[in-house]
FIKE-10734 format. One record per residue (C-alpha): residue in three letters; x, y negated, z. Coordinates in pm, whole numbers, padded with zeros to 5 digits, always signed. Example, Ala and Ser with C-alpha at 12.3 -4.5 7.8 and 13.67 -1.06 7.14 Angstrom:
2
Ala+01230+00450+00780 Ser+01367+00106+00714 
END
This chain:
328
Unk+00000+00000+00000 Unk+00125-00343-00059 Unk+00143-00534+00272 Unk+00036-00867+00312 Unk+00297-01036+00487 Unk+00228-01434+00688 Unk+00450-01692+00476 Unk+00410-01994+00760 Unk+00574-01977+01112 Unk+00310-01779+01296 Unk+00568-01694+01599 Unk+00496-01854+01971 Unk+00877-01953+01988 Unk+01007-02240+01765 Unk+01282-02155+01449 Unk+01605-02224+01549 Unk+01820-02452+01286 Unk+02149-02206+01335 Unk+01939-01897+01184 Unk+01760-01791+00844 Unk+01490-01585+00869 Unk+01316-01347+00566 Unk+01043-01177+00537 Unk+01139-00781+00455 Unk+00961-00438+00458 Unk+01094-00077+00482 Unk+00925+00219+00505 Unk+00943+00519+00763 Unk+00957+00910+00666 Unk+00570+00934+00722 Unk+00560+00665+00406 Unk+00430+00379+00645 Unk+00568+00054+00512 Unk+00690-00164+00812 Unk+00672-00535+00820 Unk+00949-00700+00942 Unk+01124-01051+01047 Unk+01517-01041+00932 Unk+01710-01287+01109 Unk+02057-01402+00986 Unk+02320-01616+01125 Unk+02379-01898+00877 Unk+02771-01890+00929 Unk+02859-01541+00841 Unk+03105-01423+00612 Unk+03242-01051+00614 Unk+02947-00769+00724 Unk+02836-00816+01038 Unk+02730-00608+01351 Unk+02301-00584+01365 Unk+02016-00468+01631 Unk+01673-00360+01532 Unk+01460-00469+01821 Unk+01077-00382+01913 Unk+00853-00486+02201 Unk+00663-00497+02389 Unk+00434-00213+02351 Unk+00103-00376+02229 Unk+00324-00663+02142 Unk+00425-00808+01721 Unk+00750-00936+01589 Unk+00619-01264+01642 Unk+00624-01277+02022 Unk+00914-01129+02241 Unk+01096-00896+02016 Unk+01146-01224+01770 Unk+01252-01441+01996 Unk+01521-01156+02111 Unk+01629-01105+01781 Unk+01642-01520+01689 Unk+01861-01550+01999 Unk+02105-01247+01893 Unk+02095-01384+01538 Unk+02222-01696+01677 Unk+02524-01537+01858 Unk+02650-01378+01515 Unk+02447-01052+01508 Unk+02205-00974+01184 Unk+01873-00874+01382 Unk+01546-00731+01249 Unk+01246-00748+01419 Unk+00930-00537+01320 Unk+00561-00439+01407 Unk+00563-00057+01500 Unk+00308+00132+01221 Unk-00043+00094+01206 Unk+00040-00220+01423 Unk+00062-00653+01290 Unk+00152-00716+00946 Unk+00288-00323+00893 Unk+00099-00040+00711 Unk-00124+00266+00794 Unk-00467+00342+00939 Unk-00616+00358+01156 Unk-00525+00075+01299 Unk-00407-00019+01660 Unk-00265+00343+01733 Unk+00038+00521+01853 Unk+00293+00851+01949 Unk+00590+00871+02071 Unk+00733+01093+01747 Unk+00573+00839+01540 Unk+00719+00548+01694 Unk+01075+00675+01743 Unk+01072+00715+01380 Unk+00981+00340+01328 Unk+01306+00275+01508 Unk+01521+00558+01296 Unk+01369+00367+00971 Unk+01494+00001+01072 Unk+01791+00154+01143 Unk+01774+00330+00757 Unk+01695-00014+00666 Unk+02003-00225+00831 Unk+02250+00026+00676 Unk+02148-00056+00373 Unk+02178-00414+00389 Unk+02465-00614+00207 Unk+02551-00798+00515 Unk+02556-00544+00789 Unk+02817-00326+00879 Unk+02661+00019+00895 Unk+02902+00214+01139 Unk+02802-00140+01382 Unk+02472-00075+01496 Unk+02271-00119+01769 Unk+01872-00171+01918 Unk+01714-00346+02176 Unk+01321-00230+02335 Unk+01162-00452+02543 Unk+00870-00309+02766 Unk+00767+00031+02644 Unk+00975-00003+02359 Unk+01235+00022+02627 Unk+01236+00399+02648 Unk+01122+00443+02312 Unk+01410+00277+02209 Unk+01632+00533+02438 Unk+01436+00813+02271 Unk+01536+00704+01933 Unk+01921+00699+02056 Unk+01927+01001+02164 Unk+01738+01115+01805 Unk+02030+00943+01638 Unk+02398+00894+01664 Unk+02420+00610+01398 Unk+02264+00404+01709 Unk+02627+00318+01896 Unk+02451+00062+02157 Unk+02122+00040+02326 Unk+01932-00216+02562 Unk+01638-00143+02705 Unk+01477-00463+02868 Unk+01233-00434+03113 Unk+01099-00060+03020 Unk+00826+00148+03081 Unk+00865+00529+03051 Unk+00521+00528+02867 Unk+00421+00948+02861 Unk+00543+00896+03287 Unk+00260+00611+03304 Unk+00028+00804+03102 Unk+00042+01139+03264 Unk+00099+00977+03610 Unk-00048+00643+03622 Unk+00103+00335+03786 Unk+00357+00435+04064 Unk+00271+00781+04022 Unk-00079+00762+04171 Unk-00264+00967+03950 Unk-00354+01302+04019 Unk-00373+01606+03827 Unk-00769+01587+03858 Unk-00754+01215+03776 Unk-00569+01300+03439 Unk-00800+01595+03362 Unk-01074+01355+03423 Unk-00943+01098+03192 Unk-00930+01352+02952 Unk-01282+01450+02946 Unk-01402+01067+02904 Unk-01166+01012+02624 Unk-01243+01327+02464 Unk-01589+01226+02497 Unk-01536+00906+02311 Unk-01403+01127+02053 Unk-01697+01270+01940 Unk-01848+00919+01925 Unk-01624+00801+01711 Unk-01637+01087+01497 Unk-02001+01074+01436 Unk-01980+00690+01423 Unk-01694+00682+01162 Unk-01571+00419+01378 Unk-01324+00385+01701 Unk-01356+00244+02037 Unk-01077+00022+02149 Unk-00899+00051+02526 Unk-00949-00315+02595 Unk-00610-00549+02573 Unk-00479-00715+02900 Unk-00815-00791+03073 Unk-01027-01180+03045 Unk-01155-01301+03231 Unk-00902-01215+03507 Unk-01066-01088+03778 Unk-00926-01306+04146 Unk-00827-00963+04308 Unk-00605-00835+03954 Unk-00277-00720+04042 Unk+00003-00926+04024 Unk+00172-00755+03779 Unk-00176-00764+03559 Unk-00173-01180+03621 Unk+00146-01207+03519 Unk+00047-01022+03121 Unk-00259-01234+03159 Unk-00012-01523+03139 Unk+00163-01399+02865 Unk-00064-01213+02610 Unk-00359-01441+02675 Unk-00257-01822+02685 Unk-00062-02052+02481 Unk+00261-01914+02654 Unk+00251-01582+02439 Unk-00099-01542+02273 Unk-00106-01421+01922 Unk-00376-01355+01692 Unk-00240-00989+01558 Unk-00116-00853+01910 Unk-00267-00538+02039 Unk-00275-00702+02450 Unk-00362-01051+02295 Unk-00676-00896+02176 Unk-00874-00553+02158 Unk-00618-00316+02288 Unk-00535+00031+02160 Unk-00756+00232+02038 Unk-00899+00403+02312 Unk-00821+00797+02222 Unk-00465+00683+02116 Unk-00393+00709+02523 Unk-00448+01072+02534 Unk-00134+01138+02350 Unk+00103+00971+02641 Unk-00032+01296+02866 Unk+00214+01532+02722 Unk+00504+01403+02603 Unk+00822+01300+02752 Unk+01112+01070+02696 Unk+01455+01182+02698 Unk+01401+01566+02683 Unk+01778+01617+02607 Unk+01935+01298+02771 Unk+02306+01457+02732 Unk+02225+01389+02380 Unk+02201+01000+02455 Unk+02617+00945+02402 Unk+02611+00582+02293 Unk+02577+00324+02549 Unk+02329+00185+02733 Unk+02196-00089+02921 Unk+01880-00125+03088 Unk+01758-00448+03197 Unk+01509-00502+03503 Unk+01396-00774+03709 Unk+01423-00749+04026 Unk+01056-00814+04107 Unk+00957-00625+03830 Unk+00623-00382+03932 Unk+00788-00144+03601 Unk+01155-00120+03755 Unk+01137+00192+03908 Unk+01099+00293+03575 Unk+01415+00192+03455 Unk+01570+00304+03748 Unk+01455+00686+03749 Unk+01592+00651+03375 Unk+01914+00527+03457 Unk+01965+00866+03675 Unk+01924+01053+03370 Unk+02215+00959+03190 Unk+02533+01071+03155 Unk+02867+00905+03053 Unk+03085+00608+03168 Unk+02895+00376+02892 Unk+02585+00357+03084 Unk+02487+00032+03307 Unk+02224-00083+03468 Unk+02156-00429+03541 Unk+01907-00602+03816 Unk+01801-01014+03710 Unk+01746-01154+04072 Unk+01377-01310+04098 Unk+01260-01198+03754 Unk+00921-01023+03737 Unk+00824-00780+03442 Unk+00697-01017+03209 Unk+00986-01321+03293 Unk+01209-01042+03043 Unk+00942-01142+02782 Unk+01061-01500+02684 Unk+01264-01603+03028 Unk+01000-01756+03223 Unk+01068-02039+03372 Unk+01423-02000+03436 Unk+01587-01845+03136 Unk+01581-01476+03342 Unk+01656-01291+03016 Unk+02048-01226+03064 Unk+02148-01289+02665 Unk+02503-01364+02776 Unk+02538-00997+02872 Unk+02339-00863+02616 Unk+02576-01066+02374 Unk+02906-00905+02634 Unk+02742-00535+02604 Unk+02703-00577+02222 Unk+03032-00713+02135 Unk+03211-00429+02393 Unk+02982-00108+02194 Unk+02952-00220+01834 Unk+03380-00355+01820 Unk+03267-00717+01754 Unk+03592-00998+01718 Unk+03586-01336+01819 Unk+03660-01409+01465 Unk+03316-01285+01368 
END
């Protein structure tokens, strides 16, 4: 299908003067074609080092994964931001769903896509997940060697949220309950030929919400982070995608994860135990974890209000894992 990609700024972060951005699309090895933002530092001479990046789940390339891959851009890496399949500007129905194999393909194809490029160096290459592209951005490492350097920023471990619910509060009963309801809804939807949607981040927000749950209100749904294609912004996922989280895993063979990592929490962040049980997993001296005092979940997003995402060691961690020079 031919994609019909935005040709205005659409993004909730300005363009930054030091950076060109184009429009591209690749496709994946299901034969979805991805929509994409490339970003590319305006001085640049010999190939460069470059990061695919993705996220938040429920998220587009126009809210935090652009603004990560803008910033990168900026400090001399070729970035590529995209909308996961069946998600934003990128292909296949029907639309707003998900899976883990699915989506750790979409990462393996940007990657397909960067080596390709004129400008990029392909043994250089890296990715960056923010939210619950976090681990699905770990998964995707581990697929492939090619990846040399990974950051997960502020992660989820999706399938552990979706088989165990928030802080592991969901019982076995619970699950098998949930099951029945969305199965349910499965018939509906069947006979309807149409498909019910989860719900995106909840409005109006109710005065008892979590925090965590006010703090993606004020993302997704103000001015701050709003946008009109994003899953949480809007609708949410459609609602028998969320079976599919129940059983799967990330990481099934972390041993096979030998390129390095870094995964990025805040410190008040409701999702860093997450990251943390994660960390544990893996193996090797190239592995770090790193804890942003005061930041929240969400402050990984776009900073905040005090600049919380760390770029300065993202740019460190980068330059250490992908061999990049000063003289780049």
């Amino acid at each position: 299908m031919t994609l019909k990609l935005t040709t205005t700024w659409d993004k909730v972060f300005p363009p930054s003067q030091q950076v060109a951005t184009q429009k591209v699309t690749f496709h994946n090895h299901f034969g979805i074609e991805l929509a994409a933002d490339l970003y590319l530092p305006r001085q640049r001479g010999k190939q460069l080092p470059a990061l695919a990046v993705a996220g938040p789940f429920g998220a587009v390339k126009e809210q935090a994964s652009g603004l990560y891959a803008q910033t990168m851009a900026e400090r001399g890496f070729v970035t590529l931001a995209f909308d996961p399949s069946f998600t934003g500007e990128s292909g296949g129905t029907v639309r707003d769903v998900f899976s883990l194999d699915l989506n750790t393909e979409d990462f393996q194809a940007a990657i397909d896509y960067l080596s390709n490029r004129p400008e990029v160096d392909a043994e250089r290459l890296g990715i960056i997940g923010i939210c619950g592209w976090g681990g699905i951005a770990l998964n995707a490492a581990a697929n492939d060697p090619r990846i040399k350097a990974t950051v997960a920023a502020t992660m989820y471990d999706m399938p552990r949220v979706g088989a165990q619910g928030y802080f592991d509060q969901l019982s076995a009963q619970d699950r098998y309950q949930v099951k029945q309801q969305v199965s349910q809804q499965r018939t509906i939807d069947y006979a309807q030929g149409t498909y019910a949607k989860a719900g995106g981040v909840v409005d109006p927000l109710p005065q008892d919400a979590p925090d965590f749950v006010k703090q993606y209100h004020a993302y997704y749904k103000t001015a701050r982070g709003y946008h009109p294609r994003s899953v949480n912004s809007n609708a949410g996922w459609v609602l028998q995608a969320n079976e599919s989280w129940t059983n799967t895993k990330l990481l099934v063979h972390p041993e096979d994860l030998r390129g390095a990592v870094l995964i990025v929490h805040g410190e008040k962040a409701h999702s860093r135990y997450m990251g943390e049980a994660t960390f544990k997993k893996l193996t090797g001296n190239n592995k770090e974890l790193m804890i942003v005092p005061g930041a929240t979940h969400t402050d990984l997003y776009d900073g905040g209000n005090h600049n919380y995402i760390p770029f300065a060691r993202l740019v460190d961690f980068f330059a250490r894992y992908l061999d990049v020079t000063e003289a780049e």
